[in-house]
N, C-alpha and C positions, 0 to 999 in steps of 0.2 A: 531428470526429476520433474513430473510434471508440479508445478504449483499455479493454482487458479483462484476464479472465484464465482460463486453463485448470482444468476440475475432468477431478480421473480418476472414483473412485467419493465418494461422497457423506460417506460413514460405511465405517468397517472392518467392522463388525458390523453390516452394514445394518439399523441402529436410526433412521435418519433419518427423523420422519415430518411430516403438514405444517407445526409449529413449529420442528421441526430446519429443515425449508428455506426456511419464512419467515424467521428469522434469519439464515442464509446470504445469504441475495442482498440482505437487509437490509443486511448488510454490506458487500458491492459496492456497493447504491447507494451508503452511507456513503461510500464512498471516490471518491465520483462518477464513479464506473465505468460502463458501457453495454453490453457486451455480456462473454457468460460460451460460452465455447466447450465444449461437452459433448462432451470426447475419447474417443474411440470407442466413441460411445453409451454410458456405460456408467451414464450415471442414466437413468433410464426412468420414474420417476414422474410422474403427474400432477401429483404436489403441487409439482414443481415448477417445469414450467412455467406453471402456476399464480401461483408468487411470483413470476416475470419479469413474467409479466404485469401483475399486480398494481404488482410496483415500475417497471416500464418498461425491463427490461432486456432486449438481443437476447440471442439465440442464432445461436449457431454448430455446427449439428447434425452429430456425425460421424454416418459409418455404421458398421460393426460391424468392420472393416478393418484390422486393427495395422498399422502398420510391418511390410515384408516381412521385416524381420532378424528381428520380433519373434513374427512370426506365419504360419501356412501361409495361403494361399487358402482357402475357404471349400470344403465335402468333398461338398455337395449347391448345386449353384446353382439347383437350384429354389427348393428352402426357403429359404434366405439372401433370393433375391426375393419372396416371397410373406409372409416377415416386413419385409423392407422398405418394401412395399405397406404391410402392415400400420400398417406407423411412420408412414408417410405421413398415411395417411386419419386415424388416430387423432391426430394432434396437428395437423394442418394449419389447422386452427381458431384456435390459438392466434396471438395479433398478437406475443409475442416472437419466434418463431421468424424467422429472418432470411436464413437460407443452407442449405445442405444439401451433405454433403464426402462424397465419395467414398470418400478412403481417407487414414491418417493415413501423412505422410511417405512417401508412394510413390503407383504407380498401382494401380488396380483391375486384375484379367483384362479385356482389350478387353469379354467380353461384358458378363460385371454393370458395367462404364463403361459401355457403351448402353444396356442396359438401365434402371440405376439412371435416368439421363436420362431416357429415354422415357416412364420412373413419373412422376417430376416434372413431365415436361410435360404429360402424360396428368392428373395430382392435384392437381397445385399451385404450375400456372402459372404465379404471381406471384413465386415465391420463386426464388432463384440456387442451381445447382449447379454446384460443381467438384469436379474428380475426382481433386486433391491437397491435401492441408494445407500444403505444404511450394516449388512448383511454380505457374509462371504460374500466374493473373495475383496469386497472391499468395508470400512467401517464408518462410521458416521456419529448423528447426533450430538454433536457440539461438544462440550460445552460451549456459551454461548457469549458468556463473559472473557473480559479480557482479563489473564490470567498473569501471573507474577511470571517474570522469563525463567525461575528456574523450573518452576512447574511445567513450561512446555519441553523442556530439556530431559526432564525427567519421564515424562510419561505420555509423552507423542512425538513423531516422525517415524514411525516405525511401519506404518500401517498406510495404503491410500484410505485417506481420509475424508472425504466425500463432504461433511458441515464442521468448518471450525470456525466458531465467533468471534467477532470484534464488535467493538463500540468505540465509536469514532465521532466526540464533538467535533461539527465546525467551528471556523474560527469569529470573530465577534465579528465579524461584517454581513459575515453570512446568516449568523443569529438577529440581526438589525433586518435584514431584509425577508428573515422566516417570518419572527412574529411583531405585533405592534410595542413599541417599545417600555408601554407599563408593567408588561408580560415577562420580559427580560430576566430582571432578580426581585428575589427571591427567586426561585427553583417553584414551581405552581401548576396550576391542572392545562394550561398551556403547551405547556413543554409535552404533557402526556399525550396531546393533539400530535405532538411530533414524535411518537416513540418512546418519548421517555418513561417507560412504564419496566414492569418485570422485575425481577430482582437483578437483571443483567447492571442496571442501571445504579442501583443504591449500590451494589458492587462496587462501582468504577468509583460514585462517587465519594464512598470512603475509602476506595485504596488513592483518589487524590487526596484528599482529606492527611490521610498517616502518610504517606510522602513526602507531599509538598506544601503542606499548612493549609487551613480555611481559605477560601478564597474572601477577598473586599469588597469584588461585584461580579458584576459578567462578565469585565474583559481579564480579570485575573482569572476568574474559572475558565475563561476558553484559551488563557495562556499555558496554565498549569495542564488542562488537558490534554495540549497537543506535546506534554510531555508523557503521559501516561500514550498517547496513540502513536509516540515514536518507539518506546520502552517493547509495549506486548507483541504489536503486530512485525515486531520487528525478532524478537523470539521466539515467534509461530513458525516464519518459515525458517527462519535458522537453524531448528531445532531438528525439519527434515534433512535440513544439509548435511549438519553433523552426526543426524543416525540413522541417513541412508534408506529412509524409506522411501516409495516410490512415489508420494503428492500426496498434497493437501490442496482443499479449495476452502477461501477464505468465503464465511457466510455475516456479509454478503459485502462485494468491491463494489456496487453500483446502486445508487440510488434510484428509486421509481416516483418521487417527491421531495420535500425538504423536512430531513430528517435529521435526528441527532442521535444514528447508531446504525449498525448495520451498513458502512459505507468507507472505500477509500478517497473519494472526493466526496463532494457534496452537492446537492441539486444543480447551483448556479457554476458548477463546476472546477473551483476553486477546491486544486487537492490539499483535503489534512497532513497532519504528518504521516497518520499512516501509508499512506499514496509512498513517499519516498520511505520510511521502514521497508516497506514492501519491498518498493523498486532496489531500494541499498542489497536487502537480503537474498533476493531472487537472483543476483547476478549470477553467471552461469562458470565465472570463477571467483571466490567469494574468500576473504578472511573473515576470521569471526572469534569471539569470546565465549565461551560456555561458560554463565554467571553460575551454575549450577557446581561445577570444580575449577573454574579459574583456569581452564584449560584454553591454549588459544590452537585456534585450527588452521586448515587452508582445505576448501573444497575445491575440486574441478569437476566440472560437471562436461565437460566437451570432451570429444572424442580425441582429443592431440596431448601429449605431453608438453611442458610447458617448464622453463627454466624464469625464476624470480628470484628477487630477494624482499624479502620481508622484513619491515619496522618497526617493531616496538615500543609505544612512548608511553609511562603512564607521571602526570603532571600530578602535583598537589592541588586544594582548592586555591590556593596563590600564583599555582600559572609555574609554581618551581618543578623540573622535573624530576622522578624522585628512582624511576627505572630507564633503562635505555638495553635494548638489543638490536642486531639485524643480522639474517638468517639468511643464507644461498642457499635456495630449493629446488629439488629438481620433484614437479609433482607428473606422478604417472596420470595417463587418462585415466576417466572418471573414480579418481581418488580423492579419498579424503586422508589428510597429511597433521598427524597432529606435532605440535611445531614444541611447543613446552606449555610448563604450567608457569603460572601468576608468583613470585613470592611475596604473596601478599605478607606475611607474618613479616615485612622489612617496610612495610607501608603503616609510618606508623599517626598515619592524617585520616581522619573520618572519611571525607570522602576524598574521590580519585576521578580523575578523567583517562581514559584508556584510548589511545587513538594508535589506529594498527595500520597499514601501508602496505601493498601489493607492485613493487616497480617489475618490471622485464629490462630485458640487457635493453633497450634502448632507453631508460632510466624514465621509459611512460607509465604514470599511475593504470596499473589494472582493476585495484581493489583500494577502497578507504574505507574504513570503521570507524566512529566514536561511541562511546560510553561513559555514562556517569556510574559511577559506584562508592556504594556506604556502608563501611564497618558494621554500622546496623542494619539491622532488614529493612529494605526498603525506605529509609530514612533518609529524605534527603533536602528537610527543610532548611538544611545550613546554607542551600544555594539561594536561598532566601536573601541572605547577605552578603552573598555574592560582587566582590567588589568591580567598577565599571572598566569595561574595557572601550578601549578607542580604537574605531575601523575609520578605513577610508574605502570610500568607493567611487569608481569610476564607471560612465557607461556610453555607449551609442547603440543605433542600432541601423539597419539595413534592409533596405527592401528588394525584394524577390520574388518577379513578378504578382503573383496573389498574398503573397508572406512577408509581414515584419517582423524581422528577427533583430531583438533587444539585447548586446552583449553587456554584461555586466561583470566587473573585474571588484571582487571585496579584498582587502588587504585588510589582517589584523594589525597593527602597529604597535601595541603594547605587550607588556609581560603576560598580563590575564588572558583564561580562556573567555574567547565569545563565543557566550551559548547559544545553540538554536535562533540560528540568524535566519530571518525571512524578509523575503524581497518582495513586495509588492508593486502594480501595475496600475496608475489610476488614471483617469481624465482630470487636471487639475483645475478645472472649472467646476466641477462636481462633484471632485472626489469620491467619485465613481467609481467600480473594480472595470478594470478592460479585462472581461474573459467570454466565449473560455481562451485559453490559454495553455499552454504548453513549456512547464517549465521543466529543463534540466534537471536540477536539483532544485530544496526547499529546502528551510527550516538543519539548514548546516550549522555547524561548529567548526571553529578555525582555532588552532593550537597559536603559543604566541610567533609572531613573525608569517605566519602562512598567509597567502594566498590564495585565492579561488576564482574560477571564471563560470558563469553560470550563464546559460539562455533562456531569454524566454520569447515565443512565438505564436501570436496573432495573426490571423485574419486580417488582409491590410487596410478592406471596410470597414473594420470597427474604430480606425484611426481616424476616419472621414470626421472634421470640424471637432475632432478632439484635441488636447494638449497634452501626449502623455507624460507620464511623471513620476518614478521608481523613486519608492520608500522603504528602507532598511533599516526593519527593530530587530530586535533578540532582546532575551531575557536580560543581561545586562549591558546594552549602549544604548546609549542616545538614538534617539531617530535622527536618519538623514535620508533629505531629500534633494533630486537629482532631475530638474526639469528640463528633457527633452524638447533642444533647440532645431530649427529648420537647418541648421548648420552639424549637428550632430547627426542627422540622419543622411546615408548613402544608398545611392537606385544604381542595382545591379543589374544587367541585363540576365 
């Protein structure tokens, strides 16, 4: 299954050089992504497809073509072909490259349609060209907003799907260092500086709104959001997994600025939750929920058969459990396994937490899910009152020779679930974010009694005359912080 995501330009300031794009498509793979669509051409370095190659991700090459809405035809068709040629010959080498488009959301003039073709089959025979992004034999056009997860259950994965939208607040740190802080709240023509315009927007922010209550400033709006950007883009691609179509590219996984849509992380590189929705959902053996009939699945998407046992827990809002199964499976290659349905009509608590388990015979986690779920649609201000739970965390971390790798070990210790737990990385002189960064996991939920061990990994420069210092909130514990001593840290050869 391919699932991606569209880049427009690389960098605002075209500052991007080969470490700017090694990290970028680092990050796709992170999110176990496979192909990255270069929307109408508009990256053209070496460097990076370079780092596809390197990291093993395709491409999806436009040509130079906007949207007719967006753009005239081209004013010399010579030249237009003879830089095409040009694109051709000079990247055709590369083993990402995977496809070749015509034109973004429309057709080419019939001639450069033939012509473009005839380049390709003349240069570089082996690869596919089509002559819409949008248009047999693949579909597009968004929508653009992030949609409720049964709606993508229902009416996409079926198709390659070429623009499928998200909107993805960062998180308040990143909102602190986009704009000046009078700008913050109220919601104002600011934020419209940064994207926040279209109706994509007023979308999201009353399906936060009917969800998860008003927010009280910005740091409750950028909390509440990165509930709404774990919820959709987390049933964008599940929704391919479960109906078998053959990809979708998420528009867009990469920012070109600091923005508040259109992104799996954010400028300063600090990923939202969508970053791990994504990564959760794209695994390449995946359990999953269909909020749409309560059905739970299991995909494989690799070529092996594969023997597991699967775990079903669905908790009350008090952390009591109120269902329990587990399931020996034997999933053939690339199948999809439907395992049973919910009985929900025995769930008689508004809402529910669903946390699903993938072990194989060496009792190694393959696959973990959580979900919140509400009696009512989409109604889930009762987590509001969410009563607190208590974690413990422990950490160190270790150096390798250019790499600081931070291990962090969270324990829940209480009856409650801990919701959407995130782990942050700061200088504690400054309280500063250390990024970018590379983390594991983010923004998890831990059932009660669970465990989890999470990494994150730095540049070991960025540690120079710093003190760092991991800090662990979620929706409901307490913060706790965890200052990385000269004694806590080990040099690995």
């Amino acid at each position: 299954m391919i699932r991606g995501g569209n880049w427009g330009m690389p960098e605002s300031m075209l500052r991007c050089d080969s470490n700017g794009y090694d990290l970028r498509v680092r990050l796709h793979k992170e999110m176990n992504l496979n192909m990255i669509r270069n929307w109408i051409g508009m990256t053209a370095h070496e460097e990076f497809y370079d780092a596809c190659d390197k990291y093993g991700i395709l491409i999806w090459d436009d040509f130079w073509l906007a949207n007719p809405v967006d753009g005239p035809h081209p004013a010399d068709n010579i030249l237009f072909l003879k830089c095409a040629k040009d694109k051709i010959l000079s990247l055709r080498n590369h083993a990402s490259i995977a496809l070749w488009c015509g034109r973004n959301e429309g057709y080419p003039p019939a001639y450069l349609d033939s012509a473009m073709r005839r380049l390709i089959e003349d240069y570089d025979p082996t690869r596919h060209y089509i002559h819409s992004s949008a248009n047999k034999p693949v579909t597009g056009l968004g929508p653009y907003e992030i949609k409720d997860p049964k709606w993508y259950f229902k009416n996409r994965g079926y198709t390659f799907h070429s623009e499928q939208g998200i909107v993805a607040v960062p998180s308040y740190e990143s909102m602190l260092d986009m704009m000046p802080h009078e700008y913050l709240w109220p919601i104002n023509d600011m934020w419209g500086k940064h994207d926040w315009t279209q109706p994509r927007v007023k979308i999201y922010e009353e399906n936060l709104r009917f969800s998860y209550g008003d927010p009280k400033d910005i740091k409750d709006f950028c909390r509440k959001a990165q509930m709404i950007n774990m919820e959709g883009p987390k049933a964008l691609i599940e929704c391919w997994q479960s109906n078998r179509g053959p990809g979708v590219l998420i528009w867009m996984t990469h920012p070109a600025w600091p923005s508040l849509i259109c992104q799996t992380y954010d400028y300063y590189f600090e990923p939202t939750a969508a970053f791990f929705a994504v990564k959760n959902a794209s695994e390449p053996v995946h359990i999953l929920w269909r909020s749409d009939n309560e059905l739970i699945q299991v995909a494989n998407n690799t070529l092996n058969p594969i023997n597991l046992t699967a775990f079903i827990n669905v908790f009350d809002i008090n952390g009591n459990i109120i269902y329990h199964d587990s399931i020996t499976i034997n999933v053939k290659a690339n199948q999809l396994l439907n395992l049973q349905t919910l009985p929900i009509e025995k769930f008689n608590t508004d809402i529910q937490f669903i946390h699903l388990t993938l072990k194989n015979n060496e009792n190694t986690i393959v696959s973990e899910n959580f979900y919140w779920r509400s009696n009512h649609y989409s109604d889930y201000k009762a987590l509001n009152n969410l009563k607190k739970a208590q974690t413990s965390v422990k950490a160190r971390c270790a150096i390798t020779g250019e790499k600081a790798i931070f291990t962090i070990n969270c324990i829940n210790l209480s009856k409650m679930i801990a919701l959407m737990l995130r782990v942050k990385l700061l200088d504690n002189e400054t309280q500063q974010r250390i990024l970018p960064a590379i983390f594991s996991d983010n923004y998890f939920s831990l059932i009660p009694n669970q465990s989890k061990e999470i990494q994150i990994e730095v540049p070991k420069n960025l540690l120079k005359n710093k003190k760092p210092t991991l800090i662990l909130e979620g929706w409901n514990i307490d913060d706790q912080k965890i200052l990385i001593n000269q004694n806590d840290i080990m040099y690995e050869q």
